[in-house]
Structures are given as structure tokens and as C-alpha cells.
N, CA, C and O atoms as a GROMACS GRO file, in nm:
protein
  312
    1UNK      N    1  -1.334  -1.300  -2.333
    1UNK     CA    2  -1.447  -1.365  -2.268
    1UNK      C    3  -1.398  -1.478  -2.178
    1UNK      O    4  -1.434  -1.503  -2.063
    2UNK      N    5  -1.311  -1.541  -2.252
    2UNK     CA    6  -1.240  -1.654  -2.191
    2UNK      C    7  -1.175  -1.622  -2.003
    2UNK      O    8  -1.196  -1.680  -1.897
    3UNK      N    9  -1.114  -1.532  -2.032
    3UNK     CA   10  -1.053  -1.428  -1.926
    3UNK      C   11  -1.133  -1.405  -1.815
    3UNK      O   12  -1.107  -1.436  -1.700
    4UNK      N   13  -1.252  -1.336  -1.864
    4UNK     CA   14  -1.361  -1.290  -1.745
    4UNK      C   15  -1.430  -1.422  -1.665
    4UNK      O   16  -1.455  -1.423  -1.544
    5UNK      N   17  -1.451  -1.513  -1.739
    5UNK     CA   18  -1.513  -1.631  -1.664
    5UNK      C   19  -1.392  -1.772  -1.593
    5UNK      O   20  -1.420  -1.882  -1.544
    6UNK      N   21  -1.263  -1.705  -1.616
    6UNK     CA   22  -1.164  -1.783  -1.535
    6UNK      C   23  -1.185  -1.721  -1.440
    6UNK      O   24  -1.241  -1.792  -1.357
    7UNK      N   25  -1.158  -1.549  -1.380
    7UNK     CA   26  -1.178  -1.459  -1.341
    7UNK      C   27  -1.303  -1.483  -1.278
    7UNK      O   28  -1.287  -1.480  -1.156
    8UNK      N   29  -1.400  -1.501  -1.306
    8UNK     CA   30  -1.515  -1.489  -1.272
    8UNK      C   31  -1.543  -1.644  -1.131
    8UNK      O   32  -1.604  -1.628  -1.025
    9UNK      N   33  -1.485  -1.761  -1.173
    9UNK     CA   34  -1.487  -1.887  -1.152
    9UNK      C   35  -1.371  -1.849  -1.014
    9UNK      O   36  -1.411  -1.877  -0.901
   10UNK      N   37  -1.236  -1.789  -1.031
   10UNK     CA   38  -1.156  -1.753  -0.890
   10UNK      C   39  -1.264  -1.699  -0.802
   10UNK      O   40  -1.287  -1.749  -0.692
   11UNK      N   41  -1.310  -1.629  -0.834
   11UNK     CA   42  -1.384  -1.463  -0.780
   11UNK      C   43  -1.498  -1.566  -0.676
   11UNK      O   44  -1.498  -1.548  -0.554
   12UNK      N   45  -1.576  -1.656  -0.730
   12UNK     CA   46  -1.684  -1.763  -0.668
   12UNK      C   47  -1.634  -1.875  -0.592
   12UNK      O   48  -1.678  -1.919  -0.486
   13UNK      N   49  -1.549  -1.911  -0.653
   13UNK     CA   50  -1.515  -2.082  -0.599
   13UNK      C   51  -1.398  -2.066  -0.522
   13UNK      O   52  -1.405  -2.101  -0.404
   14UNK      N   53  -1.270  -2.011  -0.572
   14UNK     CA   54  -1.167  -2.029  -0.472
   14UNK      C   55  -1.126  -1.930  -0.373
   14UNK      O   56  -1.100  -1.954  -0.255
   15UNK      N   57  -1.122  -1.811  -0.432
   15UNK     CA   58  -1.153  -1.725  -0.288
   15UNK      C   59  -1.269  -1.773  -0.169
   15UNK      O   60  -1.215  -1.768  -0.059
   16UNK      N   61  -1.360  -1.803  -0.163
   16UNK     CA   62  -1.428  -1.872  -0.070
   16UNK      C   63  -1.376  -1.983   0.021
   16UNK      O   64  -1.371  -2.016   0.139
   17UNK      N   65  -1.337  -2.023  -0.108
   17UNK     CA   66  -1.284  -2.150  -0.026
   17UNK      C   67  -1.156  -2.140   0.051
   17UNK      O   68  -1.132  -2.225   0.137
   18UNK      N   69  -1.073  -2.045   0.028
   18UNK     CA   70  -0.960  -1.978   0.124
   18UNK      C   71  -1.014  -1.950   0.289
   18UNK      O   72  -0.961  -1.973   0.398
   19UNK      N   73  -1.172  -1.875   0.242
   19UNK     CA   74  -1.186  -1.824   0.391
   19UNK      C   75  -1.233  -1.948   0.444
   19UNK      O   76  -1.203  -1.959   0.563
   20UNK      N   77  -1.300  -2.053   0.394
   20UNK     CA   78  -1.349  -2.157   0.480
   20UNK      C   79  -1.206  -2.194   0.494
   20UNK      O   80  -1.209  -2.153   0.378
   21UNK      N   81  -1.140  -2.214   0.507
   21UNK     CA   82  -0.959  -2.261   0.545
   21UNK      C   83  -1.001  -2.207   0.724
   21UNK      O   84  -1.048  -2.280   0.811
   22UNK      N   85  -0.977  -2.104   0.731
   22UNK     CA   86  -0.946  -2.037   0.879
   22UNK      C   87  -1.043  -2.093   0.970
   22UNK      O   88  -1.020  -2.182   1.052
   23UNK      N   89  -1.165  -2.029   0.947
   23UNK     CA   90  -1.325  -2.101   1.081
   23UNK      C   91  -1.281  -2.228   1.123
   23UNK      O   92  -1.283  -2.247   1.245
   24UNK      N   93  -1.226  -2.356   1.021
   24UNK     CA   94  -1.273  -2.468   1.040
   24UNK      C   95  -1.142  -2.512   1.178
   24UNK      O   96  -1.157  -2.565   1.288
   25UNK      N   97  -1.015  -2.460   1.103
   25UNK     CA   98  -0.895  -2.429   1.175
   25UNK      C   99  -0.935  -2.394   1.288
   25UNK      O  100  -0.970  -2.489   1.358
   26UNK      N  101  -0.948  -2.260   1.348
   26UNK     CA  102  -1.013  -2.221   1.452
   26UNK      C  103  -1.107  -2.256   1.525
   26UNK      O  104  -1.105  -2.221   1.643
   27UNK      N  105  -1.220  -2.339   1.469
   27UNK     CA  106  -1.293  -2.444   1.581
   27UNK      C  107  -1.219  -2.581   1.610
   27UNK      O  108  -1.243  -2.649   1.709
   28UNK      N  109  -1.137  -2.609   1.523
   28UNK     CA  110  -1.082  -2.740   1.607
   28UNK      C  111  -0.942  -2.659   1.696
   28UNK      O  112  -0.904  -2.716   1.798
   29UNK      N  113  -0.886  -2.554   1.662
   29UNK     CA  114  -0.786  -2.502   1.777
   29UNK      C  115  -0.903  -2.511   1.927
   29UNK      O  116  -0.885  -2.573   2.031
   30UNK      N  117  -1.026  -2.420   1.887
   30UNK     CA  118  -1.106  -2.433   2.052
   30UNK      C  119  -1.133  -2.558   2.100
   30UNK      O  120  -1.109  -2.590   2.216
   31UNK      N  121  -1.192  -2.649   1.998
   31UNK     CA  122  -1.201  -2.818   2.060
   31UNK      C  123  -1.052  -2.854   2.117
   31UNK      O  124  -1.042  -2.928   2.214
   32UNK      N  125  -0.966  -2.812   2.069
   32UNK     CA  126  -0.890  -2.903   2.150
   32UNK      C  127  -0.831  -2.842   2.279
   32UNK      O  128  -0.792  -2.893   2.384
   33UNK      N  129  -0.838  -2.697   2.227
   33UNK     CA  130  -0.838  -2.614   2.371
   33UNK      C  131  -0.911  -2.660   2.522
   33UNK      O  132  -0.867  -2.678   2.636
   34UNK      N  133  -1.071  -2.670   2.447
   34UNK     CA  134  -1.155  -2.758   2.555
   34UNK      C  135  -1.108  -2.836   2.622
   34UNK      O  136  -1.080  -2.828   2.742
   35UNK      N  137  -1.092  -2.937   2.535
   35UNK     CA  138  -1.044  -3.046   2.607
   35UNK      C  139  -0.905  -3.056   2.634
   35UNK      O  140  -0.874  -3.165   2.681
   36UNK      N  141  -0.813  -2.977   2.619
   36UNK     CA  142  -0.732  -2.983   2.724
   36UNK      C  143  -0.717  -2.895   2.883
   36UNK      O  144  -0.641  -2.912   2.977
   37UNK      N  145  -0.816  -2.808   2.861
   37UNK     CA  146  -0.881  -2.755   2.990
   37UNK      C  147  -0.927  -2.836   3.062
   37UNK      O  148  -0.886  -2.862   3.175
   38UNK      N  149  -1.037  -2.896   2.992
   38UNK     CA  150  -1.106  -3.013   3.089
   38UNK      C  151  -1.046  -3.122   3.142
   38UNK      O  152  -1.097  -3.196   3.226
   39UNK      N  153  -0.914  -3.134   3.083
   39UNK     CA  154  -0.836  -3.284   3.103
   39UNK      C  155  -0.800  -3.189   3.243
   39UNK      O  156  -0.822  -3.245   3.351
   40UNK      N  157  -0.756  -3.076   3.247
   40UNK     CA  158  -0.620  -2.997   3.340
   40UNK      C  159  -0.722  -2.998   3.475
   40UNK      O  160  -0.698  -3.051   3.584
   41UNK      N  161  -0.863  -2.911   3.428
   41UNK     CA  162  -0.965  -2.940   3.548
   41UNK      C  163  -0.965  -3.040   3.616
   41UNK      O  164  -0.946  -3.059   3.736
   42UNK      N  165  -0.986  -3.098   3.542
   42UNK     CA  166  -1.059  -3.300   3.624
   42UNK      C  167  -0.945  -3.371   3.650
   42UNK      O  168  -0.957  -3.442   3.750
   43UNK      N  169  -0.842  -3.378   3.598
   43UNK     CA  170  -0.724  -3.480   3.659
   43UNK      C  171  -0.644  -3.420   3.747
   43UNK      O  172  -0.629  -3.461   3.862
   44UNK      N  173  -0.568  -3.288   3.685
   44UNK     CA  174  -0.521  -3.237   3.803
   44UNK      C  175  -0.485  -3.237   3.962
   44UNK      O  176  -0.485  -3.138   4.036
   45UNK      N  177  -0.468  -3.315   3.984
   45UNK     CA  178  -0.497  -3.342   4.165
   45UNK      C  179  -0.501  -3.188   4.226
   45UNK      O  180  -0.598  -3.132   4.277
   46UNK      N  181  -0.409  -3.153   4.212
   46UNK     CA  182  -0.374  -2.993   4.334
   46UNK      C  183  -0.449  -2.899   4.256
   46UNK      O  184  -0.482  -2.803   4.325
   47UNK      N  185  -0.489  -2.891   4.130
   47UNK     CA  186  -0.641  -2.803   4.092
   47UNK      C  187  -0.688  -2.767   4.166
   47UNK      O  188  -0.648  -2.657   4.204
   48UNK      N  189  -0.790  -2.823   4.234
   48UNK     CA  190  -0.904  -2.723   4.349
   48UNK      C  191  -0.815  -2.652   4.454
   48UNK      O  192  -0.838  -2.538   4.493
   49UNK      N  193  -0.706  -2.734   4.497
   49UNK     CA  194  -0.640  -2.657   4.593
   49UNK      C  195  -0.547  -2.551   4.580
   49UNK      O  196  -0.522  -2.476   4.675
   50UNK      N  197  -0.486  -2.537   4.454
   50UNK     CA  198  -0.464  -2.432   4.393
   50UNK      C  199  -0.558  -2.304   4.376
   50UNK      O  200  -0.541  -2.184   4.397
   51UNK      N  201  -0.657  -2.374   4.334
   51UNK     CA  202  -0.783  -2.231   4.363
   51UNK      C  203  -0.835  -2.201   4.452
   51UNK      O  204  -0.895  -2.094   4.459
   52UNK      N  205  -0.828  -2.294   4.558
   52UNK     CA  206  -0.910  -2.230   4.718
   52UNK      C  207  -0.787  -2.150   4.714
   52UNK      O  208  -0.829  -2.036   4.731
   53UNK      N  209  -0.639  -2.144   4.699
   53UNK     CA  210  -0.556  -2.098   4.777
   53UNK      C  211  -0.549  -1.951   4.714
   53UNK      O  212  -0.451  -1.892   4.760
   54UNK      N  213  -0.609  -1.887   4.640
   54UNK     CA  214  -0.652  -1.752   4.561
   54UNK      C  215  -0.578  -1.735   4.466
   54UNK      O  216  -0.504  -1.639   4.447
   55UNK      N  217  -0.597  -1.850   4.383
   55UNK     CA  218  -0.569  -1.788   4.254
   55UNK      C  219  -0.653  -1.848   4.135
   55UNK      O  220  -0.602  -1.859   4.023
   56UNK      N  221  -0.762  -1.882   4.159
   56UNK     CA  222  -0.932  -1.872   4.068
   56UNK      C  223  -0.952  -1.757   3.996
   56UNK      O  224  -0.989  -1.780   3.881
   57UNK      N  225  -0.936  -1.602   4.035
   57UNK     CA  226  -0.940  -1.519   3.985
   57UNK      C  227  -0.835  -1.486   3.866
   57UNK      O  228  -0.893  -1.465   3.759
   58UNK      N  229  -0.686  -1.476   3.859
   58UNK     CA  230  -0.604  -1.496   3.808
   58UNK      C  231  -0.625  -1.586   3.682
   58UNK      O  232  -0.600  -1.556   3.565
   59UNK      N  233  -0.686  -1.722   3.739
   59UNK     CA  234  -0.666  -1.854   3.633
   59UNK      C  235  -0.775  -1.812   3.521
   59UNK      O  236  -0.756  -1.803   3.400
   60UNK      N  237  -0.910  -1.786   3.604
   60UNK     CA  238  -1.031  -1.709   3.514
   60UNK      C  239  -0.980  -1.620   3.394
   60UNK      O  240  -1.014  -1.606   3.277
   61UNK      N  241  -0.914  -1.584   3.451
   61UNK     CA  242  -0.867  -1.432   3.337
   61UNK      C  243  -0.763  -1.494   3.223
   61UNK      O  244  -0.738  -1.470   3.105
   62UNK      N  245  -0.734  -1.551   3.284
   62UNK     CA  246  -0.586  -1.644   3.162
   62UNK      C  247  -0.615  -1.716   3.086
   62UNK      O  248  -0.547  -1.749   2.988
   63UNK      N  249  -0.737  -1.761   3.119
   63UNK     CA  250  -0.830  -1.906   3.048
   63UNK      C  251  -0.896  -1.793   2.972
   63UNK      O  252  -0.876  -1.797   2.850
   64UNK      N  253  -0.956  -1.713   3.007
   64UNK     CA  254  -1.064  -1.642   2.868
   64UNK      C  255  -1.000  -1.552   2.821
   64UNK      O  256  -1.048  -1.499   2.720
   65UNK      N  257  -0.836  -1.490   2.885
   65UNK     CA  258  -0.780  -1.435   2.752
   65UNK      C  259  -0.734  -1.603   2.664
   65UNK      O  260  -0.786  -1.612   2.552
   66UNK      N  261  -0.673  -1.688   2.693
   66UNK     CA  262  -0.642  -1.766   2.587
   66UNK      C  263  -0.750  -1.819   2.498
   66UNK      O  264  -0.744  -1.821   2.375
   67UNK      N  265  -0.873  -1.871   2.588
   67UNK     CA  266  -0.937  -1.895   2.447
   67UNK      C  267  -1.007  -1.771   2.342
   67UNK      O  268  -1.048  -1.789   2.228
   68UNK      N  269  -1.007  -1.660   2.409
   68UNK     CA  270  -1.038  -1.539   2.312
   68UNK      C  271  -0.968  -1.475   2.221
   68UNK      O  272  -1.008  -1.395   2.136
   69UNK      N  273  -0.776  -1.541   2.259
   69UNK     CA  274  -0.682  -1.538   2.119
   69UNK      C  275  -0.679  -1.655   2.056
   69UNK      O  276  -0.613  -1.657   1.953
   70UNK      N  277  -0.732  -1.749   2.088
   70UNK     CA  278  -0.747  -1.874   1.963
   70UNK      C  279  -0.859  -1.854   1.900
   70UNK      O  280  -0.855  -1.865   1.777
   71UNK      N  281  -0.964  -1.825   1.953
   71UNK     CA  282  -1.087  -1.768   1.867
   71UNK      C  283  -1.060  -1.658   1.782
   71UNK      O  284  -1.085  -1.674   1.662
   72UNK      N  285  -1.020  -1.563   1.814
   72UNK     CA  286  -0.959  -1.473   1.738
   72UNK      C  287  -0.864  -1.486   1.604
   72UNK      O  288  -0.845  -1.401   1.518
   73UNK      N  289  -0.798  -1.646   1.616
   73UNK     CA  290  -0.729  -1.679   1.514
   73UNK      C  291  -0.554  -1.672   1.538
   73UNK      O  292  -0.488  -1.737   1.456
   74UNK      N  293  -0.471  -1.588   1.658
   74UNK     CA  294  -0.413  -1.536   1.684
   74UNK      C  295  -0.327  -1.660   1.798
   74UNK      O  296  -0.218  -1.653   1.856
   75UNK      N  297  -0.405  -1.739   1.796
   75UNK     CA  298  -0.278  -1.870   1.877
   75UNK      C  299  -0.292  -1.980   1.793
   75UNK      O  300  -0.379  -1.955   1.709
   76UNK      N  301  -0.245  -2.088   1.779
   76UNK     CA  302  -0.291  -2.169   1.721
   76UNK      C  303  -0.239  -2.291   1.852
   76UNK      O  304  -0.137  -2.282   1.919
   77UNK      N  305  -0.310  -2.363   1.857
   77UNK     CA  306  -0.299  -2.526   1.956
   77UNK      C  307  -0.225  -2.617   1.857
   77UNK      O  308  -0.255  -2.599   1.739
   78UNK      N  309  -0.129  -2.715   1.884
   78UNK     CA  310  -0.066  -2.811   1.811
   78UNK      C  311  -0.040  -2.898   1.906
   78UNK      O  312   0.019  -3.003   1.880
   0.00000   0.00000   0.00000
């Protein structure tokens, strides 16, 4: 009996709490992702002129594959 409700107590409480480990991980990898996008946007000097000069399309695609492998769990930001 003893057995089943140690068992029983892993099964509820700490397996759960393993998966809350990853989400919480993974929204602060995108927060900081954000904001280091936004720092790269806005300070950047040669930014805009980099993208008039055609490569907006390119950058688009690089930016939402990266944040769609940190969302994914699959990069991590440090």
C-alpha cells in the first residue's frame, strides 16, 4: 500500500512538475529573444539600410525560423 501511494504521489506531483521545467524555460528563451531583436532593430544604425538594400526578405525568414526553434524548445538563448 505503502508503495502505490509513493507511486501514486511521483505519478501527480513530480512528473508535472518536470514538464512545467520546459514552458517556463522556453518563454523566457522568447523574452529575451524579443528583446534582443528589438535592441538589433532600434539601435542598429545601418538596420534600415541594410533592408532597403534587399535583404528584408532574407532577414524575415531567419527571424521566424529562429524564433520558431526556440519556441519549439530546440535553441536555447544564454
Amino acid at each position: 500500500m505503502k508503495k502505490i501511494f509513493i507511486t501514486l504521489l511521483i505519478a501527480v506531483f513530480v512528473i508535472p512538475a518536470t514538464w512545467a521545467i520546459e514552458p517556463d524555460s522556453i518563454r523566457k528563451n522568447l523574452a529575451d529573444l524579443d528583446s534582443l531583436i528589438h535592441m538589433v532593430e532600434t539601435n542598429y544604425a545601418g538596420f534600415p539600410i541594410i533592408m532597403k538594400k534587399g535583404f528584408d526578405k532574407d532577414y524575415q525568414t531567419m527571424k521566424a525560423d529562429v524564433v520558431k526553434q526556440t519556441s519549439d524548445g530546440k535553441m536555447d538563448i544564454q
